[in-house]
C-alpha positions in Angstrom: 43.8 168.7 174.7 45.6 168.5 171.2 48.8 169.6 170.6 50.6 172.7 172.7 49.8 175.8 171.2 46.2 175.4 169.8 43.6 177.6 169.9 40.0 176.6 170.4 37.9 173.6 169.2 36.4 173.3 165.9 32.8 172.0 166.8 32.5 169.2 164.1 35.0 167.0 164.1 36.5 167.9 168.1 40.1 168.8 166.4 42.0 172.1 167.6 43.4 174.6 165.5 46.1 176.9 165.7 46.8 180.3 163.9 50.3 180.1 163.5 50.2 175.8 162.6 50.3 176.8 158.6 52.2 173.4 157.7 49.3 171.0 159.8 46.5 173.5 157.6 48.4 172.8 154.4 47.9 169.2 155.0 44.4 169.1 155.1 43.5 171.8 152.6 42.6 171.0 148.8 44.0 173.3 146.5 42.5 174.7 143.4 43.5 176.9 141.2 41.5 178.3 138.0 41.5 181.2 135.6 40.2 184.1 137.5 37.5 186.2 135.3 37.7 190.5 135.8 40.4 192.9 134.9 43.9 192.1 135.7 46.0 191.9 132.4 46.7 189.6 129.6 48.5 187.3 132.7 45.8 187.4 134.5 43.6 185.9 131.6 46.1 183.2 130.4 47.5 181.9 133.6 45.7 180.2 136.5 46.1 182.2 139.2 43.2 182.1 141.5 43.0 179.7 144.7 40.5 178.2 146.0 41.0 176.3 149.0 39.2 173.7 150.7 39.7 173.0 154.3 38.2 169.2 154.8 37.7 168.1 158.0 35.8 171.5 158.3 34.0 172.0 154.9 35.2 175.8 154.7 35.8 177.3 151.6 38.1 180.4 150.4 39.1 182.2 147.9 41.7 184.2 146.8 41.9 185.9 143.2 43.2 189.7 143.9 46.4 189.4 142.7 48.4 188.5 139.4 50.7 185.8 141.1 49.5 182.7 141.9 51.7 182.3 145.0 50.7 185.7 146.6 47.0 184.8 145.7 47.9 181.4 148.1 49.1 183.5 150.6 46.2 185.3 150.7 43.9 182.6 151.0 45.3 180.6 153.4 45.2 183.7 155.8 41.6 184.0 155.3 41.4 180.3 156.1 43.2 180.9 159.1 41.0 183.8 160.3 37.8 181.9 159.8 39.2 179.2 161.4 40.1 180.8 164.5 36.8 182.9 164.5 35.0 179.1 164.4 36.8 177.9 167.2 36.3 181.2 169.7 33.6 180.2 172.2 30.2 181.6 172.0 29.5 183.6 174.6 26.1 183.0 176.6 23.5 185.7 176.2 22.2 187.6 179.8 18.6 188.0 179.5 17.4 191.0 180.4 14.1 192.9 181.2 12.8 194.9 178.4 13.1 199.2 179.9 9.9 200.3 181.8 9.4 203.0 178.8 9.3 200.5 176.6 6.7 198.3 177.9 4.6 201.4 178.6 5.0 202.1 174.9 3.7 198.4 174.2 0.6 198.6 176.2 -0.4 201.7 174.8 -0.1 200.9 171.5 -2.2 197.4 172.6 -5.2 199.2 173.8 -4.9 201.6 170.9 -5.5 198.8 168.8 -7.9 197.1 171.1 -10.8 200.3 170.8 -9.9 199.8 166.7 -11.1 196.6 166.5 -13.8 197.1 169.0 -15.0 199.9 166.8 -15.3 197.7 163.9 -18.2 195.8 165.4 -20.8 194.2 162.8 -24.5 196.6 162.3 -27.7 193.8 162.9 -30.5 194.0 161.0 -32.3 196.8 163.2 -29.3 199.2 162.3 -27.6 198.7 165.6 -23.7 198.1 166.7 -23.3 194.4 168.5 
């Protein structure tokens, strides 16, 4: 295992990731930021203060553009990065196969040989006039 604390695997690259390990995530995130377009105020408009991060050894991308200040728009976005993160590394759990409700495939075979005298209806007149 990684180091103490960590929570899951991420399934690409084998590395574990913690919720809580925000300085280890800082380190291996891109940031971006960029003018964010929408309502918001004359600040809003001038100043660039969207984020986009990129987490790298996972390929994940977030963003963040809600608020007027750039460092509460960070904020934001790395705890968005955090959740998916943390929803990638949960295990999948294995689906039980079941057997379909006897209702049901009552319901299927009816509707079968409903469709069955259809096309059995449908048959092709010969010459003489008369059903195959």
């Amino acid at each position: 295992m990684g180091t103490s604390g960590n929570v899951g695997n991420d399934r690409d690259t084998g590395r574990e990731y913690s919720a809580i390990d925000l300085e280890m995530l800082q380190r291996e995130v891109i940031t971006e930021t960029y003018r964010a377009p929408g309502p918001g105020g004359q600040r809003k408009n001038r100043k660039e203060t969207a984020v986009r991060l990129t987490h790298i050894p996972t390929g994940i991308t977030v963003v963040a553009s809600e608020r007027r200040s750039q460092a509460m728009n960070r904020e934001i976005a790395f705890e968005r990065l955090q959740k998916r993160l943390t929803e990638l590394s949960r295990p999948t759990r294995r689906r039980i196969t079941t057997k379909p409700p006897a209702g049901a495939v009552g319901t299927q075979r009816e509707e079968k040989e409903r469709q069955s005298r259809k096309k059995r209806l449908r048959g092709r007149a010969d010459v003489s006039g008369e059903m195959d």
